[in-house]
N, CA, C and O atoms as a MOPAC input file, in Angstrom:
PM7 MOZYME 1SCF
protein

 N    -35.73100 1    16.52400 1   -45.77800 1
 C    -35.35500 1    16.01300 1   -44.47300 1
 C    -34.11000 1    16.72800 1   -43.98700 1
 O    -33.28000 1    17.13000 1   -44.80300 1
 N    -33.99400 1    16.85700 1   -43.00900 1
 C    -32.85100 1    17.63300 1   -42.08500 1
 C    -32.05700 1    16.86000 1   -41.42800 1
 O    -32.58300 1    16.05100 1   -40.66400 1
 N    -30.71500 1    16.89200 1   -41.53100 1
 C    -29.96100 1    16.13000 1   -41.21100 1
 C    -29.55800 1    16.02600 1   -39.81000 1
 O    -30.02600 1    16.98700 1   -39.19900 1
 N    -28.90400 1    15.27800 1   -39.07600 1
 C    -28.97000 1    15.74000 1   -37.39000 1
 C    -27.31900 1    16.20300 1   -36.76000 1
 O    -26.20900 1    15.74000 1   -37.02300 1
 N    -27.55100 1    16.79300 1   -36.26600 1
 C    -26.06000 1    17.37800 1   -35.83200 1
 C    -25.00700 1    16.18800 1   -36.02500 1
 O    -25.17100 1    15.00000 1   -36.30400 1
 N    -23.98900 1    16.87000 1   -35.80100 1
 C    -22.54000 1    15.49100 1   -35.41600 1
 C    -22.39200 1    15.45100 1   -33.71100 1
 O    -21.43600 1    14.99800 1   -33.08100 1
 N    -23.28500 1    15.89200 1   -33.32000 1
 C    -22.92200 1    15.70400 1   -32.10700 1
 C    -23.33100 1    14.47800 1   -31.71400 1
 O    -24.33700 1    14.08600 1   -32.30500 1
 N    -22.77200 1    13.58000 1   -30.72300 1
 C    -23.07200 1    12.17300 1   -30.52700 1
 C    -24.30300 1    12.40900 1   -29.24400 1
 O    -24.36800 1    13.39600 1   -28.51100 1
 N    -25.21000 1    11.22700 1   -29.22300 1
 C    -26.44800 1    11.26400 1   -28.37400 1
 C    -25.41800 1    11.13100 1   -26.78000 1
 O    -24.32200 1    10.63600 1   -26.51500 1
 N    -26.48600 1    11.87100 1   -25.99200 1
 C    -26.02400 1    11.70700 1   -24.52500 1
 C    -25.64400 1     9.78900 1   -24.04400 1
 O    -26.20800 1     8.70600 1   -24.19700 1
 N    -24.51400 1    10.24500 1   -23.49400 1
 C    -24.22100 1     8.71100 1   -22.56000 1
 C    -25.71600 1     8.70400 1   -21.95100 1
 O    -26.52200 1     9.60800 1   -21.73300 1
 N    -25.75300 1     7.12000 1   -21.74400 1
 C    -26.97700 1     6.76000 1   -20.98900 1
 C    -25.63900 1     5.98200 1   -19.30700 1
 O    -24.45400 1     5.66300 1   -19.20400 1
 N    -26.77100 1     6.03700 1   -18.46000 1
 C    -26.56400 1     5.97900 1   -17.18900 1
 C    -26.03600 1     6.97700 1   -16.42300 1
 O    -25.98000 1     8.14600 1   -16.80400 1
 N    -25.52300 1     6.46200 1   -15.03200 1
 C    -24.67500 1     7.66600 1   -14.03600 1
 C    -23.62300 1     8.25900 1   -14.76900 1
 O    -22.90200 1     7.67100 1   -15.57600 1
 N    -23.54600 1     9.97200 1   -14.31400 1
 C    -22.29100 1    10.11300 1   -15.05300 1
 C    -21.00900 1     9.79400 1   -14.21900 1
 O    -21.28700 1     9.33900 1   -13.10900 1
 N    -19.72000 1     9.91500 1   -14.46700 1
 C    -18.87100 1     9.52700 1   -13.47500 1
 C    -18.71800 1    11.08900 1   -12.91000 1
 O    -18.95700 1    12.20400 1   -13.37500 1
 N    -18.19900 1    10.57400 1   -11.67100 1
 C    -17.30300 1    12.16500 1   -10.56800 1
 C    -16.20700 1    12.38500 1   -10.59500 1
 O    -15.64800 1    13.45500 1   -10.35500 1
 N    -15.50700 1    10.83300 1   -11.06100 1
 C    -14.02600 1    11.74600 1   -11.22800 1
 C    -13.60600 1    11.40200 1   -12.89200 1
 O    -13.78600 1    10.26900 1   -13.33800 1
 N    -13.05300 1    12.46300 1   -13.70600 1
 C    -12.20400 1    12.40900 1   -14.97200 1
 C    -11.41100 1    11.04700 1   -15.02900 1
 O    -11.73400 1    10.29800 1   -15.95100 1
 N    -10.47000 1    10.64300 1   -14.21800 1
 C     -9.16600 1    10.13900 1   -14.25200 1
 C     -9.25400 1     8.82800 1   -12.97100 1
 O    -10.24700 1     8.82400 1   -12.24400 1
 N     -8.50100 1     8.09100 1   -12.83600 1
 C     -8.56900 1     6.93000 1   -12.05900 1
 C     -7.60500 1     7.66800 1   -11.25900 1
 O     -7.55000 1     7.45800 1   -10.04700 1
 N     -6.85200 1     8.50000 1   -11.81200 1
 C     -5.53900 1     9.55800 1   -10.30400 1
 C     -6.50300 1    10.28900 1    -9.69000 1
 O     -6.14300 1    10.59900 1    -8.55400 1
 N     -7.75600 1    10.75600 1   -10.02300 1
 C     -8.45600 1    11.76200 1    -9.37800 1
 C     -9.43400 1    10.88600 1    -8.08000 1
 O     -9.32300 1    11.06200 1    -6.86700 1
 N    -10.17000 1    10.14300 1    -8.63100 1
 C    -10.58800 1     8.68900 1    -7.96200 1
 C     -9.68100 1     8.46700 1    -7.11100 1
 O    -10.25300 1     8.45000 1    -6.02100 1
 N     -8.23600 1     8.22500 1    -6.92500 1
 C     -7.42300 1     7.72300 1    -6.29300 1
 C     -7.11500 1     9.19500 1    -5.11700 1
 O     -7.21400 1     8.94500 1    -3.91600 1
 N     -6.93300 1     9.93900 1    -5.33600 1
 C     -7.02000 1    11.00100 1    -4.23300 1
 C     -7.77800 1    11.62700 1    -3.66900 1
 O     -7.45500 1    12.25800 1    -2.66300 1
 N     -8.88400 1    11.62600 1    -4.11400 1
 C     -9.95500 1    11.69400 1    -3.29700 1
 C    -10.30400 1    10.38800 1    -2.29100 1
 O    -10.52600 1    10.54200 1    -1.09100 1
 N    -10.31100 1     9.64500 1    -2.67300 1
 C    -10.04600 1     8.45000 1    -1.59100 1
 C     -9.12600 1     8.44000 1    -0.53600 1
 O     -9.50700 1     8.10600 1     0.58700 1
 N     -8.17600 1     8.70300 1    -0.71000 1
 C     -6.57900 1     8.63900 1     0.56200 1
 C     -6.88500 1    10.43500 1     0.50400 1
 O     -5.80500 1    10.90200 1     0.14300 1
 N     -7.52600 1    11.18100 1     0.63300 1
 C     -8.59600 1    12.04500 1     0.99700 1
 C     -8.99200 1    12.25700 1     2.21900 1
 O     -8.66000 1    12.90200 1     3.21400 1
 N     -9.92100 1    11.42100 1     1.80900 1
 C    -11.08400 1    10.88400 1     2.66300 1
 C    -10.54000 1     9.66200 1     3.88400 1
 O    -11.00800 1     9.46000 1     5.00400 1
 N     -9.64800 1     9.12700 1     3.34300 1
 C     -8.97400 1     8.19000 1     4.54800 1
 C     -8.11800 1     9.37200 1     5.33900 1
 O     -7.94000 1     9.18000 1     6.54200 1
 N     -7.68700 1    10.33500 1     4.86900 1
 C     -6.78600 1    11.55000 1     5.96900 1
 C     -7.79100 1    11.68300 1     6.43800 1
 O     -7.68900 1    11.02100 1     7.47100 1
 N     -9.11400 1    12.24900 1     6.40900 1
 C    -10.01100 1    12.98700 1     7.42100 1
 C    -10.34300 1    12.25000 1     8.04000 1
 O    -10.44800 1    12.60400 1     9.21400 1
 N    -10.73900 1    10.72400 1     7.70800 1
 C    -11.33100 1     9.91500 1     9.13200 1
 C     -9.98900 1     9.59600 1     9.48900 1
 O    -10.01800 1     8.36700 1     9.41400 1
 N     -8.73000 1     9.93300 1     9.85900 1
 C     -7.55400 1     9.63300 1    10.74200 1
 C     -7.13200 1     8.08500 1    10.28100 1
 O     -6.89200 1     7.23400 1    11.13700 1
 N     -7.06900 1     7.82800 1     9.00300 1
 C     -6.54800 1     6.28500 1     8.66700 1
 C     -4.98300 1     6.86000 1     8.24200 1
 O     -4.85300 1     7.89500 1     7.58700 1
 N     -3.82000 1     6.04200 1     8.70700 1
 C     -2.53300 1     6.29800 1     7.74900 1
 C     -2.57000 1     5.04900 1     6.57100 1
 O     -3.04300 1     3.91300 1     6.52900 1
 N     -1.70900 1     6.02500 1     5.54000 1
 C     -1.47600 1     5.10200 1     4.71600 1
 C     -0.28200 1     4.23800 1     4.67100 1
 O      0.76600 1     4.87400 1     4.55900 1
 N     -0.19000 1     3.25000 1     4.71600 1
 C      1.13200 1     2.87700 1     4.42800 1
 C      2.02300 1     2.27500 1     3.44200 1
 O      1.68500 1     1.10500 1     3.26400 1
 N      3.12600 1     2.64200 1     2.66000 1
 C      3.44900 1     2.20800 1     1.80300 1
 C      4.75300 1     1.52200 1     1.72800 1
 O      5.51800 1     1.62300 1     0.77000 1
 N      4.91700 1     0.98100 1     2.54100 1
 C      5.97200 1     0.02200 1     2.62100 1
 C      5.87200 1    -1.54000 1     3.16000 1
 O      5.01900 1    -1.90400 1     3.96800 1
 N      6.81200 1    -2.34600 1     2.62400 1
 C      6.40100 1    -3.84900 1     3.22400 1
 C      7.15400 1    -4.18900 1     4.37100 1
 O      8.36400 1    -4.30700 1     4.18200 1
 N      6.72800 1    -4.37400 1     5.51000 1
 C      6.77700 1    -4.88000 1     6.75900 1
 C      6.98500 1    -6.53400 1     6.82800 1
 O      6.04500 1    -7.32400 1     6.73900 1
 N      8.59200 1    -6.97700 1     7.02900 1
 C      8.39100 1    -8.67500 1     6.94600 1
 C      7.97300 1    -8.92900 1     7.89800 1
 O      8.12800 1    -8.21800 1     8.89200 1
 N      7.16400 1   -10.26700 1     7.88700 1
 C      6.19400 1   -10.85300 1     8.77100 1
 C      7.41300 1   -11.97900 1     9.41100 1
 O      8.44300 1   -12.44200 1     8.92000 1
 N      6.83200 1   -12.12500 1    10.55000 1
 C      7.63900 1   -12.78300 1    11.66700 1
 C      7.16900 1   -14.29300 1    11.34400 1
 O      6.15700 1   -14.23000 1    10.64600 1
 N      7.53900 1   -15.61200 1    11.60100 1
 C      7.17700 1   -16.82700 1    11.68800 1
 C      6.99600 1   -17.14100 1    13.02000 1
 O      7.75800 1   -16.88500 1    13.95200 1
 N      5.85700 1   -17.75700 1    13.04800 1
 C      5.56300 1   -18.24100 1    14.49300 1
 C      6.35600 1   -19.32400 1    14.94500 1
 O      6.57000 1   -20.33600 1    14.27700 1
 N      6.80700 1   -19.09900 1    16.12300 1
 C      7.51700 1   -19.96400 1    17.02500 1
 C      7.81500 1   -21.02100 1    16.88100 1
 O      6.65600 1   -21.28900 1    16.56500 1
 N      8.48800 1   -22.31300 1    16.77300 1
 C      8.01200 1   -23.84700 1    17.13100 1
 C      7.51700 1   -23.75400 1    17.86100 1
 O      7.42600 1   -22.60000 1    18.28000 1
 N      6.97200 1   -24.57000 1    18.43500 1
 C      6.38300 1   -25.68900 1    20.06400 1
 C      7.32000 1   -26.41800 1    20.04700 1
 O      7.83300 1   -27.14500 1    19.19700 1
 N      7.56700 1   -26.10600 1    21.33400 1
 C      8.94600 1   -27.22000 1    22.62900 1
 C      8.37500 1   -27.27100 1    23.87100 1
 O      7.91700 1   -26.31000 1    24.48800 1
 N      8.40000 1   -28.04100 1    24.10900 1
 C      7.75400 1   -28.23500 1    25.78200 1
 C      8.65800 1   -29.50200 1    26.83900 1
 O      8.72200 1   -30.71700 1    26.65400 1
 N      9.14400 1   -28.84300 1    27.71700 1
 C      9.38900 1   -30.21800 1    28.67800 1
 C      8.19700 1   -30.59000 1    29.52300 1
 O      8.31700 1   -31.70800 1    30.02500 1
 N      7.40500 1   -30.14300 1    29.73100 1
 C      6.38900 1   -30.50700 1    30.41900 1
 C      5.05500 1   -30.74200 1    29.58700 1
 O      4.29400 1   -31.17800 1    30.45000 1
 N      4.48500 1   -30.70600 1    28.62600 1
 C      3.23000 1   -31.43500 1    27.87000 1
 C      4.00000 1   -31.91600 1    26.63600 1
 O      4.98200 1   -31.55500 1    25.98700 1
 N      2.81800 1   -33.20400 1    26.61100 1
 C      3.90500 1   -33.97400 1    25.16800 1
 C      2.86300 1   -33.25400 1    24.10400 1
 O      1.64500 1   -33.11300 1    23.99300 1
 N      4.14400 1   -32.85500 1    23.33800 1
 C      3.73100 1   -32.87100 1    21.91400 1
 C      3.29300 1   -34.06300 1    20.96100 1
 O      2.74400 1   -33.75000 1    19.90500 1
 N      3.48800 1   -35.38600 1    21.24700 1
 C      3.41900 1   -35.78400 1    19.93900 1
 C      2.45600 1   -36.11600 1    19.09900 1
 O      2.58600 1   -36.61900 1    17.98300 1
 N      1.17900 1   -35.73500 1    19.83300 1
 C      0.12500 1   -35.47500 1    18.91400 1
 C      0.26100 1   -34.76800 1    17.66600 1
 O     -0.04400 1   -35.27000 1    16.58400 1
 N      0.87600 1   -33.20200 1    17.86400 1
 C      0.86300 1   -32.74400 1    16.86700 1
 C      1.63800 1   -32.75600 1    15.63200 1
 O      2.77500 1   -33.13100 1    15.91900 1
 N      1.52100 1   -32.49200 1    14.27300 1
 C      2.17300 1   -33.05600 1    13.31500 1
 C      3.82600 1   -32.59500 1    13.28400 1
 O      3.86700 1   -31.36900 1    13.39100 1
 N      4.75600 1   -32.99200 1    13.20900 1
 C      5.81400 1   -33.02100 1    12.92200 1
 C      6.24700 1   -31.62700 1    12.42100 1
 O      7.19500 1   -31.06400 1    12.96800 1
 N      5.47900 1   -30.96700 1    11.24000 1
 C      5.93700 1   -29.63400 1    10.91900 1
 C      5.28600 1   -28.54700 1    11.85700 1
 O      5.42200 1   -27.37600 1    11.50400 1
 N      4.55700 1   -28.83000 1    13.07500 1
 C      4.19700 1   -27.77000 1    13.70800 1
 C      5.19700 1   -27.90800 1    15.08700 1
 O      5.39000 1   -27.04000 1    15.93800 1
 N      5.67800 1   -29.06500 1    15.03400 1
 C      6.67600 1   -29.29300 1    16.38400 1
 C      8.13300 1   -28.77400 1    16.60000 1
 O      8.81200 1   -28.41100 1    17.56000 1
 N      8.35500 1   -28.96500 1    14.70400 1
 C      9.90600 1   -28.06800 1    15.11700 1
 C     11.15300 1   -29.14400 1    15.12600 1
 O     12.29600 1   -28.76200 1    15.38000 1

């Protein structure tokens, strides 16, 4: 009997396209430059919405923490 190489049997399924999850990752923000997307990498603080004050419609329907 003949013994069988050391080479290991082929992966089964798709193979992958990219080596590396960095390669994956630039080809993506890639592909977002050519369809005209920016990236952005900074955090932008978000504004809080307004109270409600009114002299002219009553509030007091609404709950207490949306009135202000």
């Amino acid at each position: 009997m003949e013994s069988q190489s050391d080479t290991p049997p082929p992966k089964r399924g798709r193979p992958r396209k990219y080596a590396t999850a960095a390669e994956r990752q630039a080809a993506y923000r890639e592909r977002l430059r050519e369809r005209g997307v920016r990236e952005v990498r900074r955090l932008v603080p978000t504004h809080p919405e307004p109270l409600l004050r009114s002299a002219v419609i009553d509030l007091s329907a609404l709950p207490p923490w949306k009135r202000g």
